[in-house]
Backbone as ProteinMPNN parsed JSONL, in Angstrom:
{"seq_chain_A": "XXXXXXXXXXXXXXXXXXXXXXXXXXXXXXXXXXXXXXXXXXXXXXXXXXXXXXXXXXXXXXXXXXXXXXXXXXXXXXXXXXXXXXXXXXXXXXXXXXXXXXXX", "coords_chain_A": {"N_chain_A": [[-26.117, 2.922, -0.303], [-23.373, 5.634, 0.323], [-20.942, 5.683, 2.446], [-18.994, 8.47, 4.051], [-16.2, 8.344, 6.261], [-15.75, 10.708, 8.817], [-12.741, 13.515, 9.732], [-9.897, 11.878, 10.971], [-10.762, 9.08, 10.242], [-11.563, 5.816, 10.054], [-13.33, 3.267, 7.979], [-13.252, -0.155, 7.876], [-12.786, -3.116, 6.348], [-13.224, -6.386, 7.832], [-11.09, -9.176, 7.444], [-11.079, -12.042, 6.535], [-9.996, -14.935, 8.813], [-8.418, -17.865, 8.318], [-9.782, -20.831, 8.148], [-8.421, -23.488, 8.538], [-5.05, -25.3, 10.256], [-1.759, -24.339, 9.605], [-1.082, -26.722, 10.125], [-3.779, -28.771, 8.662], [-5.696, -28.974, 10.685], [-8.993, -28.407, 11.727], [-10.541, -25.464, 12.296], [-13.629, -24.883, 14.707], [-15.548, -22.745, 14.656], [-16.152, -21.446, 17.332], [-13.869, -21.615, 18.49], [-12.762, -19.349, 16.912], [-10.848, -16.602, 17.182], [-11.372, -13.1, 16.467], [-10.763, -11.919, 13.208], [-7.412, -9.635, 12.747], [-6.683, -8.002, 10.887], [-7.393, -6.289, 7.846], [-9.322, -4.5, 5.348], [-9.356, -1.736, 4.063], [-11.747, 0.924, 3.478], [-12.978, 2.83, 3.021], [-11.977, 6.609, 3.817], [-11.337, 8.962, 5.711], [-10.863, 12.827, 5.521], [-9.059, 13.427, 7.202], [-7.086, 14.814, 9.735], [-6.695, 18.0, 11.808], [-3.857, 19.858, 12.222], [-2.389, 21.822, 14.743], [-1.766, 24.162, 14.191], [-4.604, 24.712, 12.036], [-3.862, 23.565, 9.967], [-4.651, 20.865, 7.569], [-3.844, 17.687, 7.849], [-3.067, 14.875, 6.277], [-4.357, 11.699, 5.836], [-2.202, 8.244, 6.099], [-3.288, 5.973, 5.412], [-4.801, 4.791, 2.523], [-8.048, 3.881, 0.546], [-8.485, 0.705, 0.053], [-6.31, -0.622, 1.006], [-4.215, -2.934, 2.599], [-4.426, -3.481, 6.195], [-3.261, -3.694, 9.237], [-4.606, -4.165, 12.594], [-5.114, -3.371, 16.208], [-6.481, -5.791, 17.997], [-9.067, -5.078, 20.31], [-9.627, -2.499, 18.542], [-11.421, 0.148, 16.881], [-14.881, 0.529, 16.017], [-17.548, -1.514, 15.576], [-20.47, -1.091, 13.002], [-23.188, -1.738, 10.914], [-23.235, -1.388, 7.358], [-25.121, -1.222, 4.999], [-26.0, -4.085, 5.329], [-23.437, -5.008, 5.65], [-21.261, -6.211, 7.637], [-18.8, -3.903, 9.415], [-15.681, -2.203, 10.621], [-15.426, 1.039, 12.046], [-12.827, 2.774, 12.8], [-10.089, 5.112, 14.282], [-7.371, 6.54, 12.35], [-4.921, 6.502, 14.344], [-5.633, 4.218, 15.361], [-4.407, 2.041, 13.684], [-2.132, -0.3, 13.267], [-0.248, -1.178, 11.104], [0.305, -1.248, 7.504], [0.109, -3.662, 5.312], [2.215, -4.791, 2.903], [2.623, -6.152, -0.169], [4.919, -8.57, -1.615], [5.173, -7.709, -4.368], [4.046, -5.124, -4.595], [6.525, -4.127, -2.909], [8.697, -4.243, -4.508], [8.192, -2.648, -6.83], [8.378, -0.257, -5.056], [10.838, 0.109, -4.617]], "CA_chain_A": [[-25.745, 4.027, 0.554], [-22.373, 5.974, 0.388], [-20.774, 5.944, 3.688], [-17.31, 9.016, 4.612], [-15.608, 8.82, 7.01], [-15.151, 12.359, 9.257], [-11.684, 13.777, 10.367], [-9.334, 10.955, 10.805], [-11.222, 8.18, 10.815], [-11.057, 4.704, 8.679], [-13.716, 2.522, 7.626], [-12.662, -1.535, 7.369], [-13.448, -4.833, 6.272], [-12.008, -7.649, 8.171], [-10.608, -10.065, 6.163], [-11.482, -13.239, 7.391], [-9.011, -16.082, 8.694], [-8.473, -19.425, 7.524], [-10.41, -22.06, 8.432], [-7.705, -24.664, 9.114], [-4.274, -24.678, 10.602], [-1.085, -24.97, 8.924], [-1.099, -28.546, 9.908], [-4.9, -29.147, 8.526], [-6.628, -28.848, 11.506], [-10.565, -27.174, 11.158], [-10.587, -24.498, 13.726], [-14.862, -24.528, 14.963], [-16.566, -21.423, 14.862], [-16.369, -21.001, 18.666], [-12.298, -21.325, 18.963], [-12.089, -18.8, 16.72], [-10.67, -15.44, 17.078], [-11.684, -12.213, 15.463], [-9.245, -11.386, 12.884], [-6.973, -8.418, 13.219], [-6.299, -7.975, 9.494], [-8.764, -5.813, 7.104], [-8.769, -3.651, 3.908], [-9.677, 0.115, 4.147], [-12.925, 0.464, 2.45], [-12.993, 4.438, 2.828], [-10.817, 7.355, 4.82], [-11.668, 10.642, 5.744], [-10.085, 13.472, 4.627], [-7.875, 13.957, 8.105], [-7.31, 15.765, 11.388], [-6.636, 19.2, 11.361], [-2.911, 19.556, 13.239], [-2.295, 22.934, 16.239], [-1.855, 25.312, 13.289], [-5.208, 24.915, 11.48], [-3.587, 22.917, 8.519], [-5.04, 19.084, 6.978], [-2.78, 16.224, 7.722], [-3.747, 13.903, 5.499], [-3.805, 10.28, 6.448], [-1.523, 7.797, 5.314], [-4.116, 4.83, 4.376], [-5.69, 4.655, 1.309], [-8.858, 2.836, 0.148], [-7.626, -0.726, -0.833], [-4.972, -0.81, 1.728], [-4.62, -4.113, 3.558], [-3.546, -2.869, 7.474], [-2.709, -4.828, 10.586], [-4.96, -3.24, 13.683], [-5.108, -3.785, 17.758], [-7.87, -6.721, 18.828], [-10.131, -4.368, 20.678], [-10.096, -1.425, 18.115], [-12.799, 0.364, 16.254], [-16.556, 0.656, 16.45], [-18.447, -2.222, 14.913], [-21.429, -0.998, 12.617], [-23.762, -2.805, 10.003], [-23.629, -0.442, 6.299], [-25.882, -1.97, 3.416], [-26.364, -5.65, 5.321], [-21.952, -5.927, 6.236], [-20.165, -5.706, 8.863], [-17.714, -3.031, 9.397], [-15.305, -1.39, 11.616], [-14.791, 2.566, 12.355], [-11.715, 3.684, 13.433], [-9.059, 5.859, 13.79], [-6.153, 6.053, 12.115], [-3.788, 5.375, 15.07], [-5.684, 2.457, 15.976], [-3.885, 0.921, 12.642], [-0.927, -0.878, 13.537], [0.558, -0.864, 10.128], [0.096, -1.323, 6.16], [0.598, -5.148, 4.985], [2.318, -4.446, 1.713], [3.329, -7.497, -0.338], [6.291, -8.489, -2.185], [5.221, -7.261, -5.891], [4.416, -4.048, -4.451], [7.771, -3.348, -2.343], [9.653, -3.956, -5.669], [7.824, -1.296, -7.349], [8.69, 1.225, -4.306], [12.636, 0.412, -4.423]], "C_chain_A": [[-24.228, 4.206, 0.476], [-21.94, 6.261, 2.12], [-19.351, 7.018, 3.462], [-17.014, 9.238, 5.6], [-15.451, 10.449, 7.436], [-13.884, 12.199, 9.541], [-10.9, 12.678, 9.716], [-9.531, 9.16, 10.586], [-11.298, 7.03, 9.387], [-12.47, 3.942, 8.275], [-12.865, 1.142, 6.911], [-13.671, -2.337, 7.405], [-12.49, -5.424, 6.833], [-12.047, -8.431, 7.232], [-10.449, -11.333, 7.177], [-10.06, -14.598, 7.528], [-9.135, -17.207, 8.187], [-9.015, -20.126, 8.54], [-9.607, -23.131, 9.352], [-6.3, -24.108, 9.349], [-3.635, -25.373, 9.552], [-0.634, -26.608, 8.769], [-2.486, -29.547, 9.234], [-5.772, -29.25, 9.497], [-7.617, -28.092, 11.518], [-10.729, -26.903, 12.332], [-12.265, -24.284, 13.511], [-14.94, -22.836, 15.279], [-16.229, -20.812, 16.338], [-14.826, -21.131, 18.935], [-12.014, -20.236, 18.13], [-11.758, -17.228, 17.218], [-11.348, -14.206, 16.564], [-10.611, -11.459, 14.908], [-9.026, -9.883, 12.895], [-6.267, -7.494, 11.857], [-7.564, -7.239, 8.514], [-8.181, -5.203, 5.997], [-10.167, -2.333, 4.02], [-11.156, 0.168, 3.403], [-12.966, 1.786, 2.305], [-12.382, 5.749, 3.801], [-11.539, 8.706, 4.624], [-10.441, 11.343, 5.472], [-8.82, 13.945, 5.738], [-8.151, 14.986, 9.009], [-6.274, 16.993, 10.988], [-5.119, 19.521, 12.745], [-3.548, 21.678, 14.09], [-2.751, 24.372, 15.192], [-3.501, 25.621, 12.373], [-5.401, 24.071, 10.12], [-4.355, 21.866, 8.236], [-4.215, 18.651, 6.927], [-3.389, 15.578, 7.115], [-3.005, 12.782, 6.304], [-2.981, 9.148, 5.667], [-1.498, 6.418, 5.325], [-4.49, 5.355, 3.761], [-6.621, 3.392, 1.423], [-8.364, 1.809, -0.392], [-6.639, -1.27, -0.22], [-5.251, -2.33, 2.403], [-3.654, -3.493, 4.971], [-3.72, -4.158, 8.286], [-3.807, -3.859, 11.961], [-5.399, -3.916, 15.223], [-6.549, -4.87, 17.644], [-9.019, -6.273, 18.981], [-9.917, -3.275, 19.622], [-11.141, -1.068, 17.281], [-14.491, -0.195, 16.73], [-17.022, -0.328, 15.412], [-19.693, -1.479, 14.383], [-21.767, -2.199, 11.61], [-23.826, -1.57, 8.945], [-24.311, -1.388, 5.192], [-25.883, -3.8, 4.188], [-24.608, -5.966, 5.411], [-21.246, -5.051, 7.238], [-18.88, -5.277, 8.805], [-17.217, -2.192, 10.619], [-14.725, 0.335, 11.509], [-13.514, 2.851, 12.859], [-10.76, 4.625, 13.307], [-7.867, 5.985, 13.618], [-5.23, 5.502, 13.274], [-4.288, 4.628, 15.55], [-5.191, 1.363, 15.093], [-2.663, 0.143, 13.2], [0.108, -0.889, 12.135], [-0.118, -1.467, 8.833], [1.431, -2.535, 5.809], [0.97, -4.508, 3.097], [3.034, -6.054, 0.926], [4.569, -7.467, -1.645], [6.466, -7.665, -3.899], [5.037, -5.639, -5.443], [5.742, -2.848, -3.638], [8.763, -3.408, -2.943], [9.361, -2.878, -5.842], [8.152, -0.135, -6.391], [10.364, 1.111, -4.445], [13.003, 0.706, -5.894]], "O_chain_A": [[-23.583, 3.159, 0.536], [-22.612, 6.977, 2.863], [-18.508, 6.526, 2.712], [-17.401, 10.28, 6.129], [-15.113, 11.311, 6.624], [-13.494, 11.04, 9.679], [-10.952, 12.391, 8.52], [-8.689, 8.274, 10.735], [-11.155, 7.274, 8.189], [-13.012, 5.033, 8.452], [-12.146, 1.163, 5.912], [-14.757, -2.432, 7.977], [-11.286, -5.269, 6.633], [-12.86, -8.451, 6.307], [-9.856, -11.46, 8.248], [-9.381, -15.033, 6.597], [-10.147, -17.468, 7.536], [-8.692, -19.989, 9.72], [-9.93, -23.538, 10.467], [-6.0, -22.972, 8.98], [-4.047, -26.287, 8.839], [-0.154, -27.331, 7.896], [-2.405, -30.775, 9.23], [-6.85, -29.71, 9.12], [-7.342, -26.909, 11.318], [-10.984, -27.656, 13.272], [-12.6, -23.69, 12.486], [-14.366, -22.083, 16.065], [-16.045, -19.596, 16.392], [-14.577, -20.502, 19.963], [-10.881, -19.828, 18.384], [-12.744, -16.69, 17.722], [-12.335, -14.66, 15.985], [-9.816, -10.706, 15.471], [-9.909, -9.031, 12.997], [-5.507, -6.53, 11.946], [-8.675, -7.768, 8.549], [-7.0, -5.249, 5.656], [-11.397, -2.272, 4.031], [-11.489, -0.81, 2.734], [-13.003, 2.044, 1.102], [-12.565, 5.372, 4.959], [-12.095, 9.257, 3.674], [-9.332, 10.855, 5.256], [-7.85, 14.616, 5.384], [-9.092, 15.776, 9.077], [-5.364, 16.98, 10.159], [-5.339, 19.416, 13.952], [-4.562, 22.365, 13.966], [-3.627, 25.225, 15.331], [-3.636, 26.791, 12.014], [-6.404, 23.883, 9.431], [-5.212, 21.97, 9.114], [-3.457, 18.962, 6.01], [-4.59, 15.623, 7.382], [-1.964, 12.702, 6.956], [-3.15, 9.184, 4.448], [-0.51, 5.684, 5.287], [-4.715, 6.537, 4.019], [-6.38, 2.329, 1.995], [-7.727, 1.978, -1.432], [-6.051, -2.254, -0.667], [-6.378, -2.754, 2.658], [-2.481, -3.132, 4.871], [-4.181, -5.265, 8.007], [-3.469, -2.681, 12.074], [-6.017, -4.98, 15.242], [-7.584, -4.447, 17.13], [-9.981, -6.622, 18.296], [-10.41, -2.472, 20.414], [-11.856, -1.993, 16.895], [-14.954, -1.025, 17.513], [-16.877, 0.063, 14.254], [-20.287, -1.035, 15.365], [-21.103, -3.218, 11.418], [-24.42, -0.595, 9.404], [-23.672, -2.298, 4.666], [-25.746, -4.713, 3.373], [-24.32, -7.153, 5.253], [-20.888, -3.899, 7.484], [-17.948, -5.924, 8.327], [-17.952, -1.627, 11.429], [-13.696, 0.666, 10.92], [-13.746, 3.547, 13.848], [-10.536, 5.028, 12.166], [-7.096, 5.642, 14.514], [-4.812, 4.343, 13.273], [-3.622, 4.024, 16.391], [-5.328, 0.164, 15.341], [-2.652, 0.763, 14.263], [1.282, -0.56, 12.305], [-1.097, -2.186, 9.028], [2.66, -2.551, 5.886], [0.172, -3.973, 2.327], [3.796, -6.834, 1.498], [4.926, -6.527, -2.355], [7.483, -7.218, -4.428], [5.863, -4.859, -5.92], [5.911, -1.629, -3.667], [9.796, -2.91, -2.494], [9.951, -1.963, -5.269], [8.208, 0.984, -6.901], [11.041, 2.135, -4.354], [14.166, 0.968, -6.199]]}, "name": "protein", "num_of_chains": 1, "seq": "XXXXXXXXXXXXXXXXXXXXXXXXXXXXXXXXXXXXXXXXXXXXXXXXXXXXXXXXXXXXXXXXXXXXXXXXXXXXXXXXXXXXXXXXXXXXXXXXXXXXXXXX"}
């Protein structure tokens, strides 16, 4: 099944935390968190601003973002778990060091 996003809206994967801490400690199942870290899996085409126009959004598929605790709508697509949301529930785009050469 193909899933798109409407309007502004994101489709993610969380991206799962580590296991242990930086000191080796194995964090159980039940201390953990739910991480707040994912990668875009598909974007709609954008919200339509006062005038009529398409803002486009400014994730892309593949993106790794940062997003609030409580945000997005949990579904199940094809047997995985995924979250809905909308763009400003992102907090920001994790970019890493090989790609913030290539932008300067």
């Amino acid at each position: 099944m193909h899933f798109r996003p409407l309007h502004d809206r994101v489709l993610v994967r969380r991206i799962e935390a580590e296991e242990k801490t930086a000191g080796g400690i194995i964090i159980p199942d039940t201390a953990k968190e739910k991480p707040m870290e994912g990668e875009v899996v598909a974007v709609g085409p954008g919200a339509r601003d006062d005038a009529g126009r398409l803002v486009e959004l400014a994730v892309r598929a593949g993106d790794r973002i940062l997003f609030g605790k409580w945000s997005g709508t949990e579904v199940r697509i094809d047997g995985e778990d995924l979250l809905i949301m909308k763009e400003s529930d992102i907090l920001g785009i994790i970019e890493t060091t090989a790609e913030l050469k290539k932008a300067a």
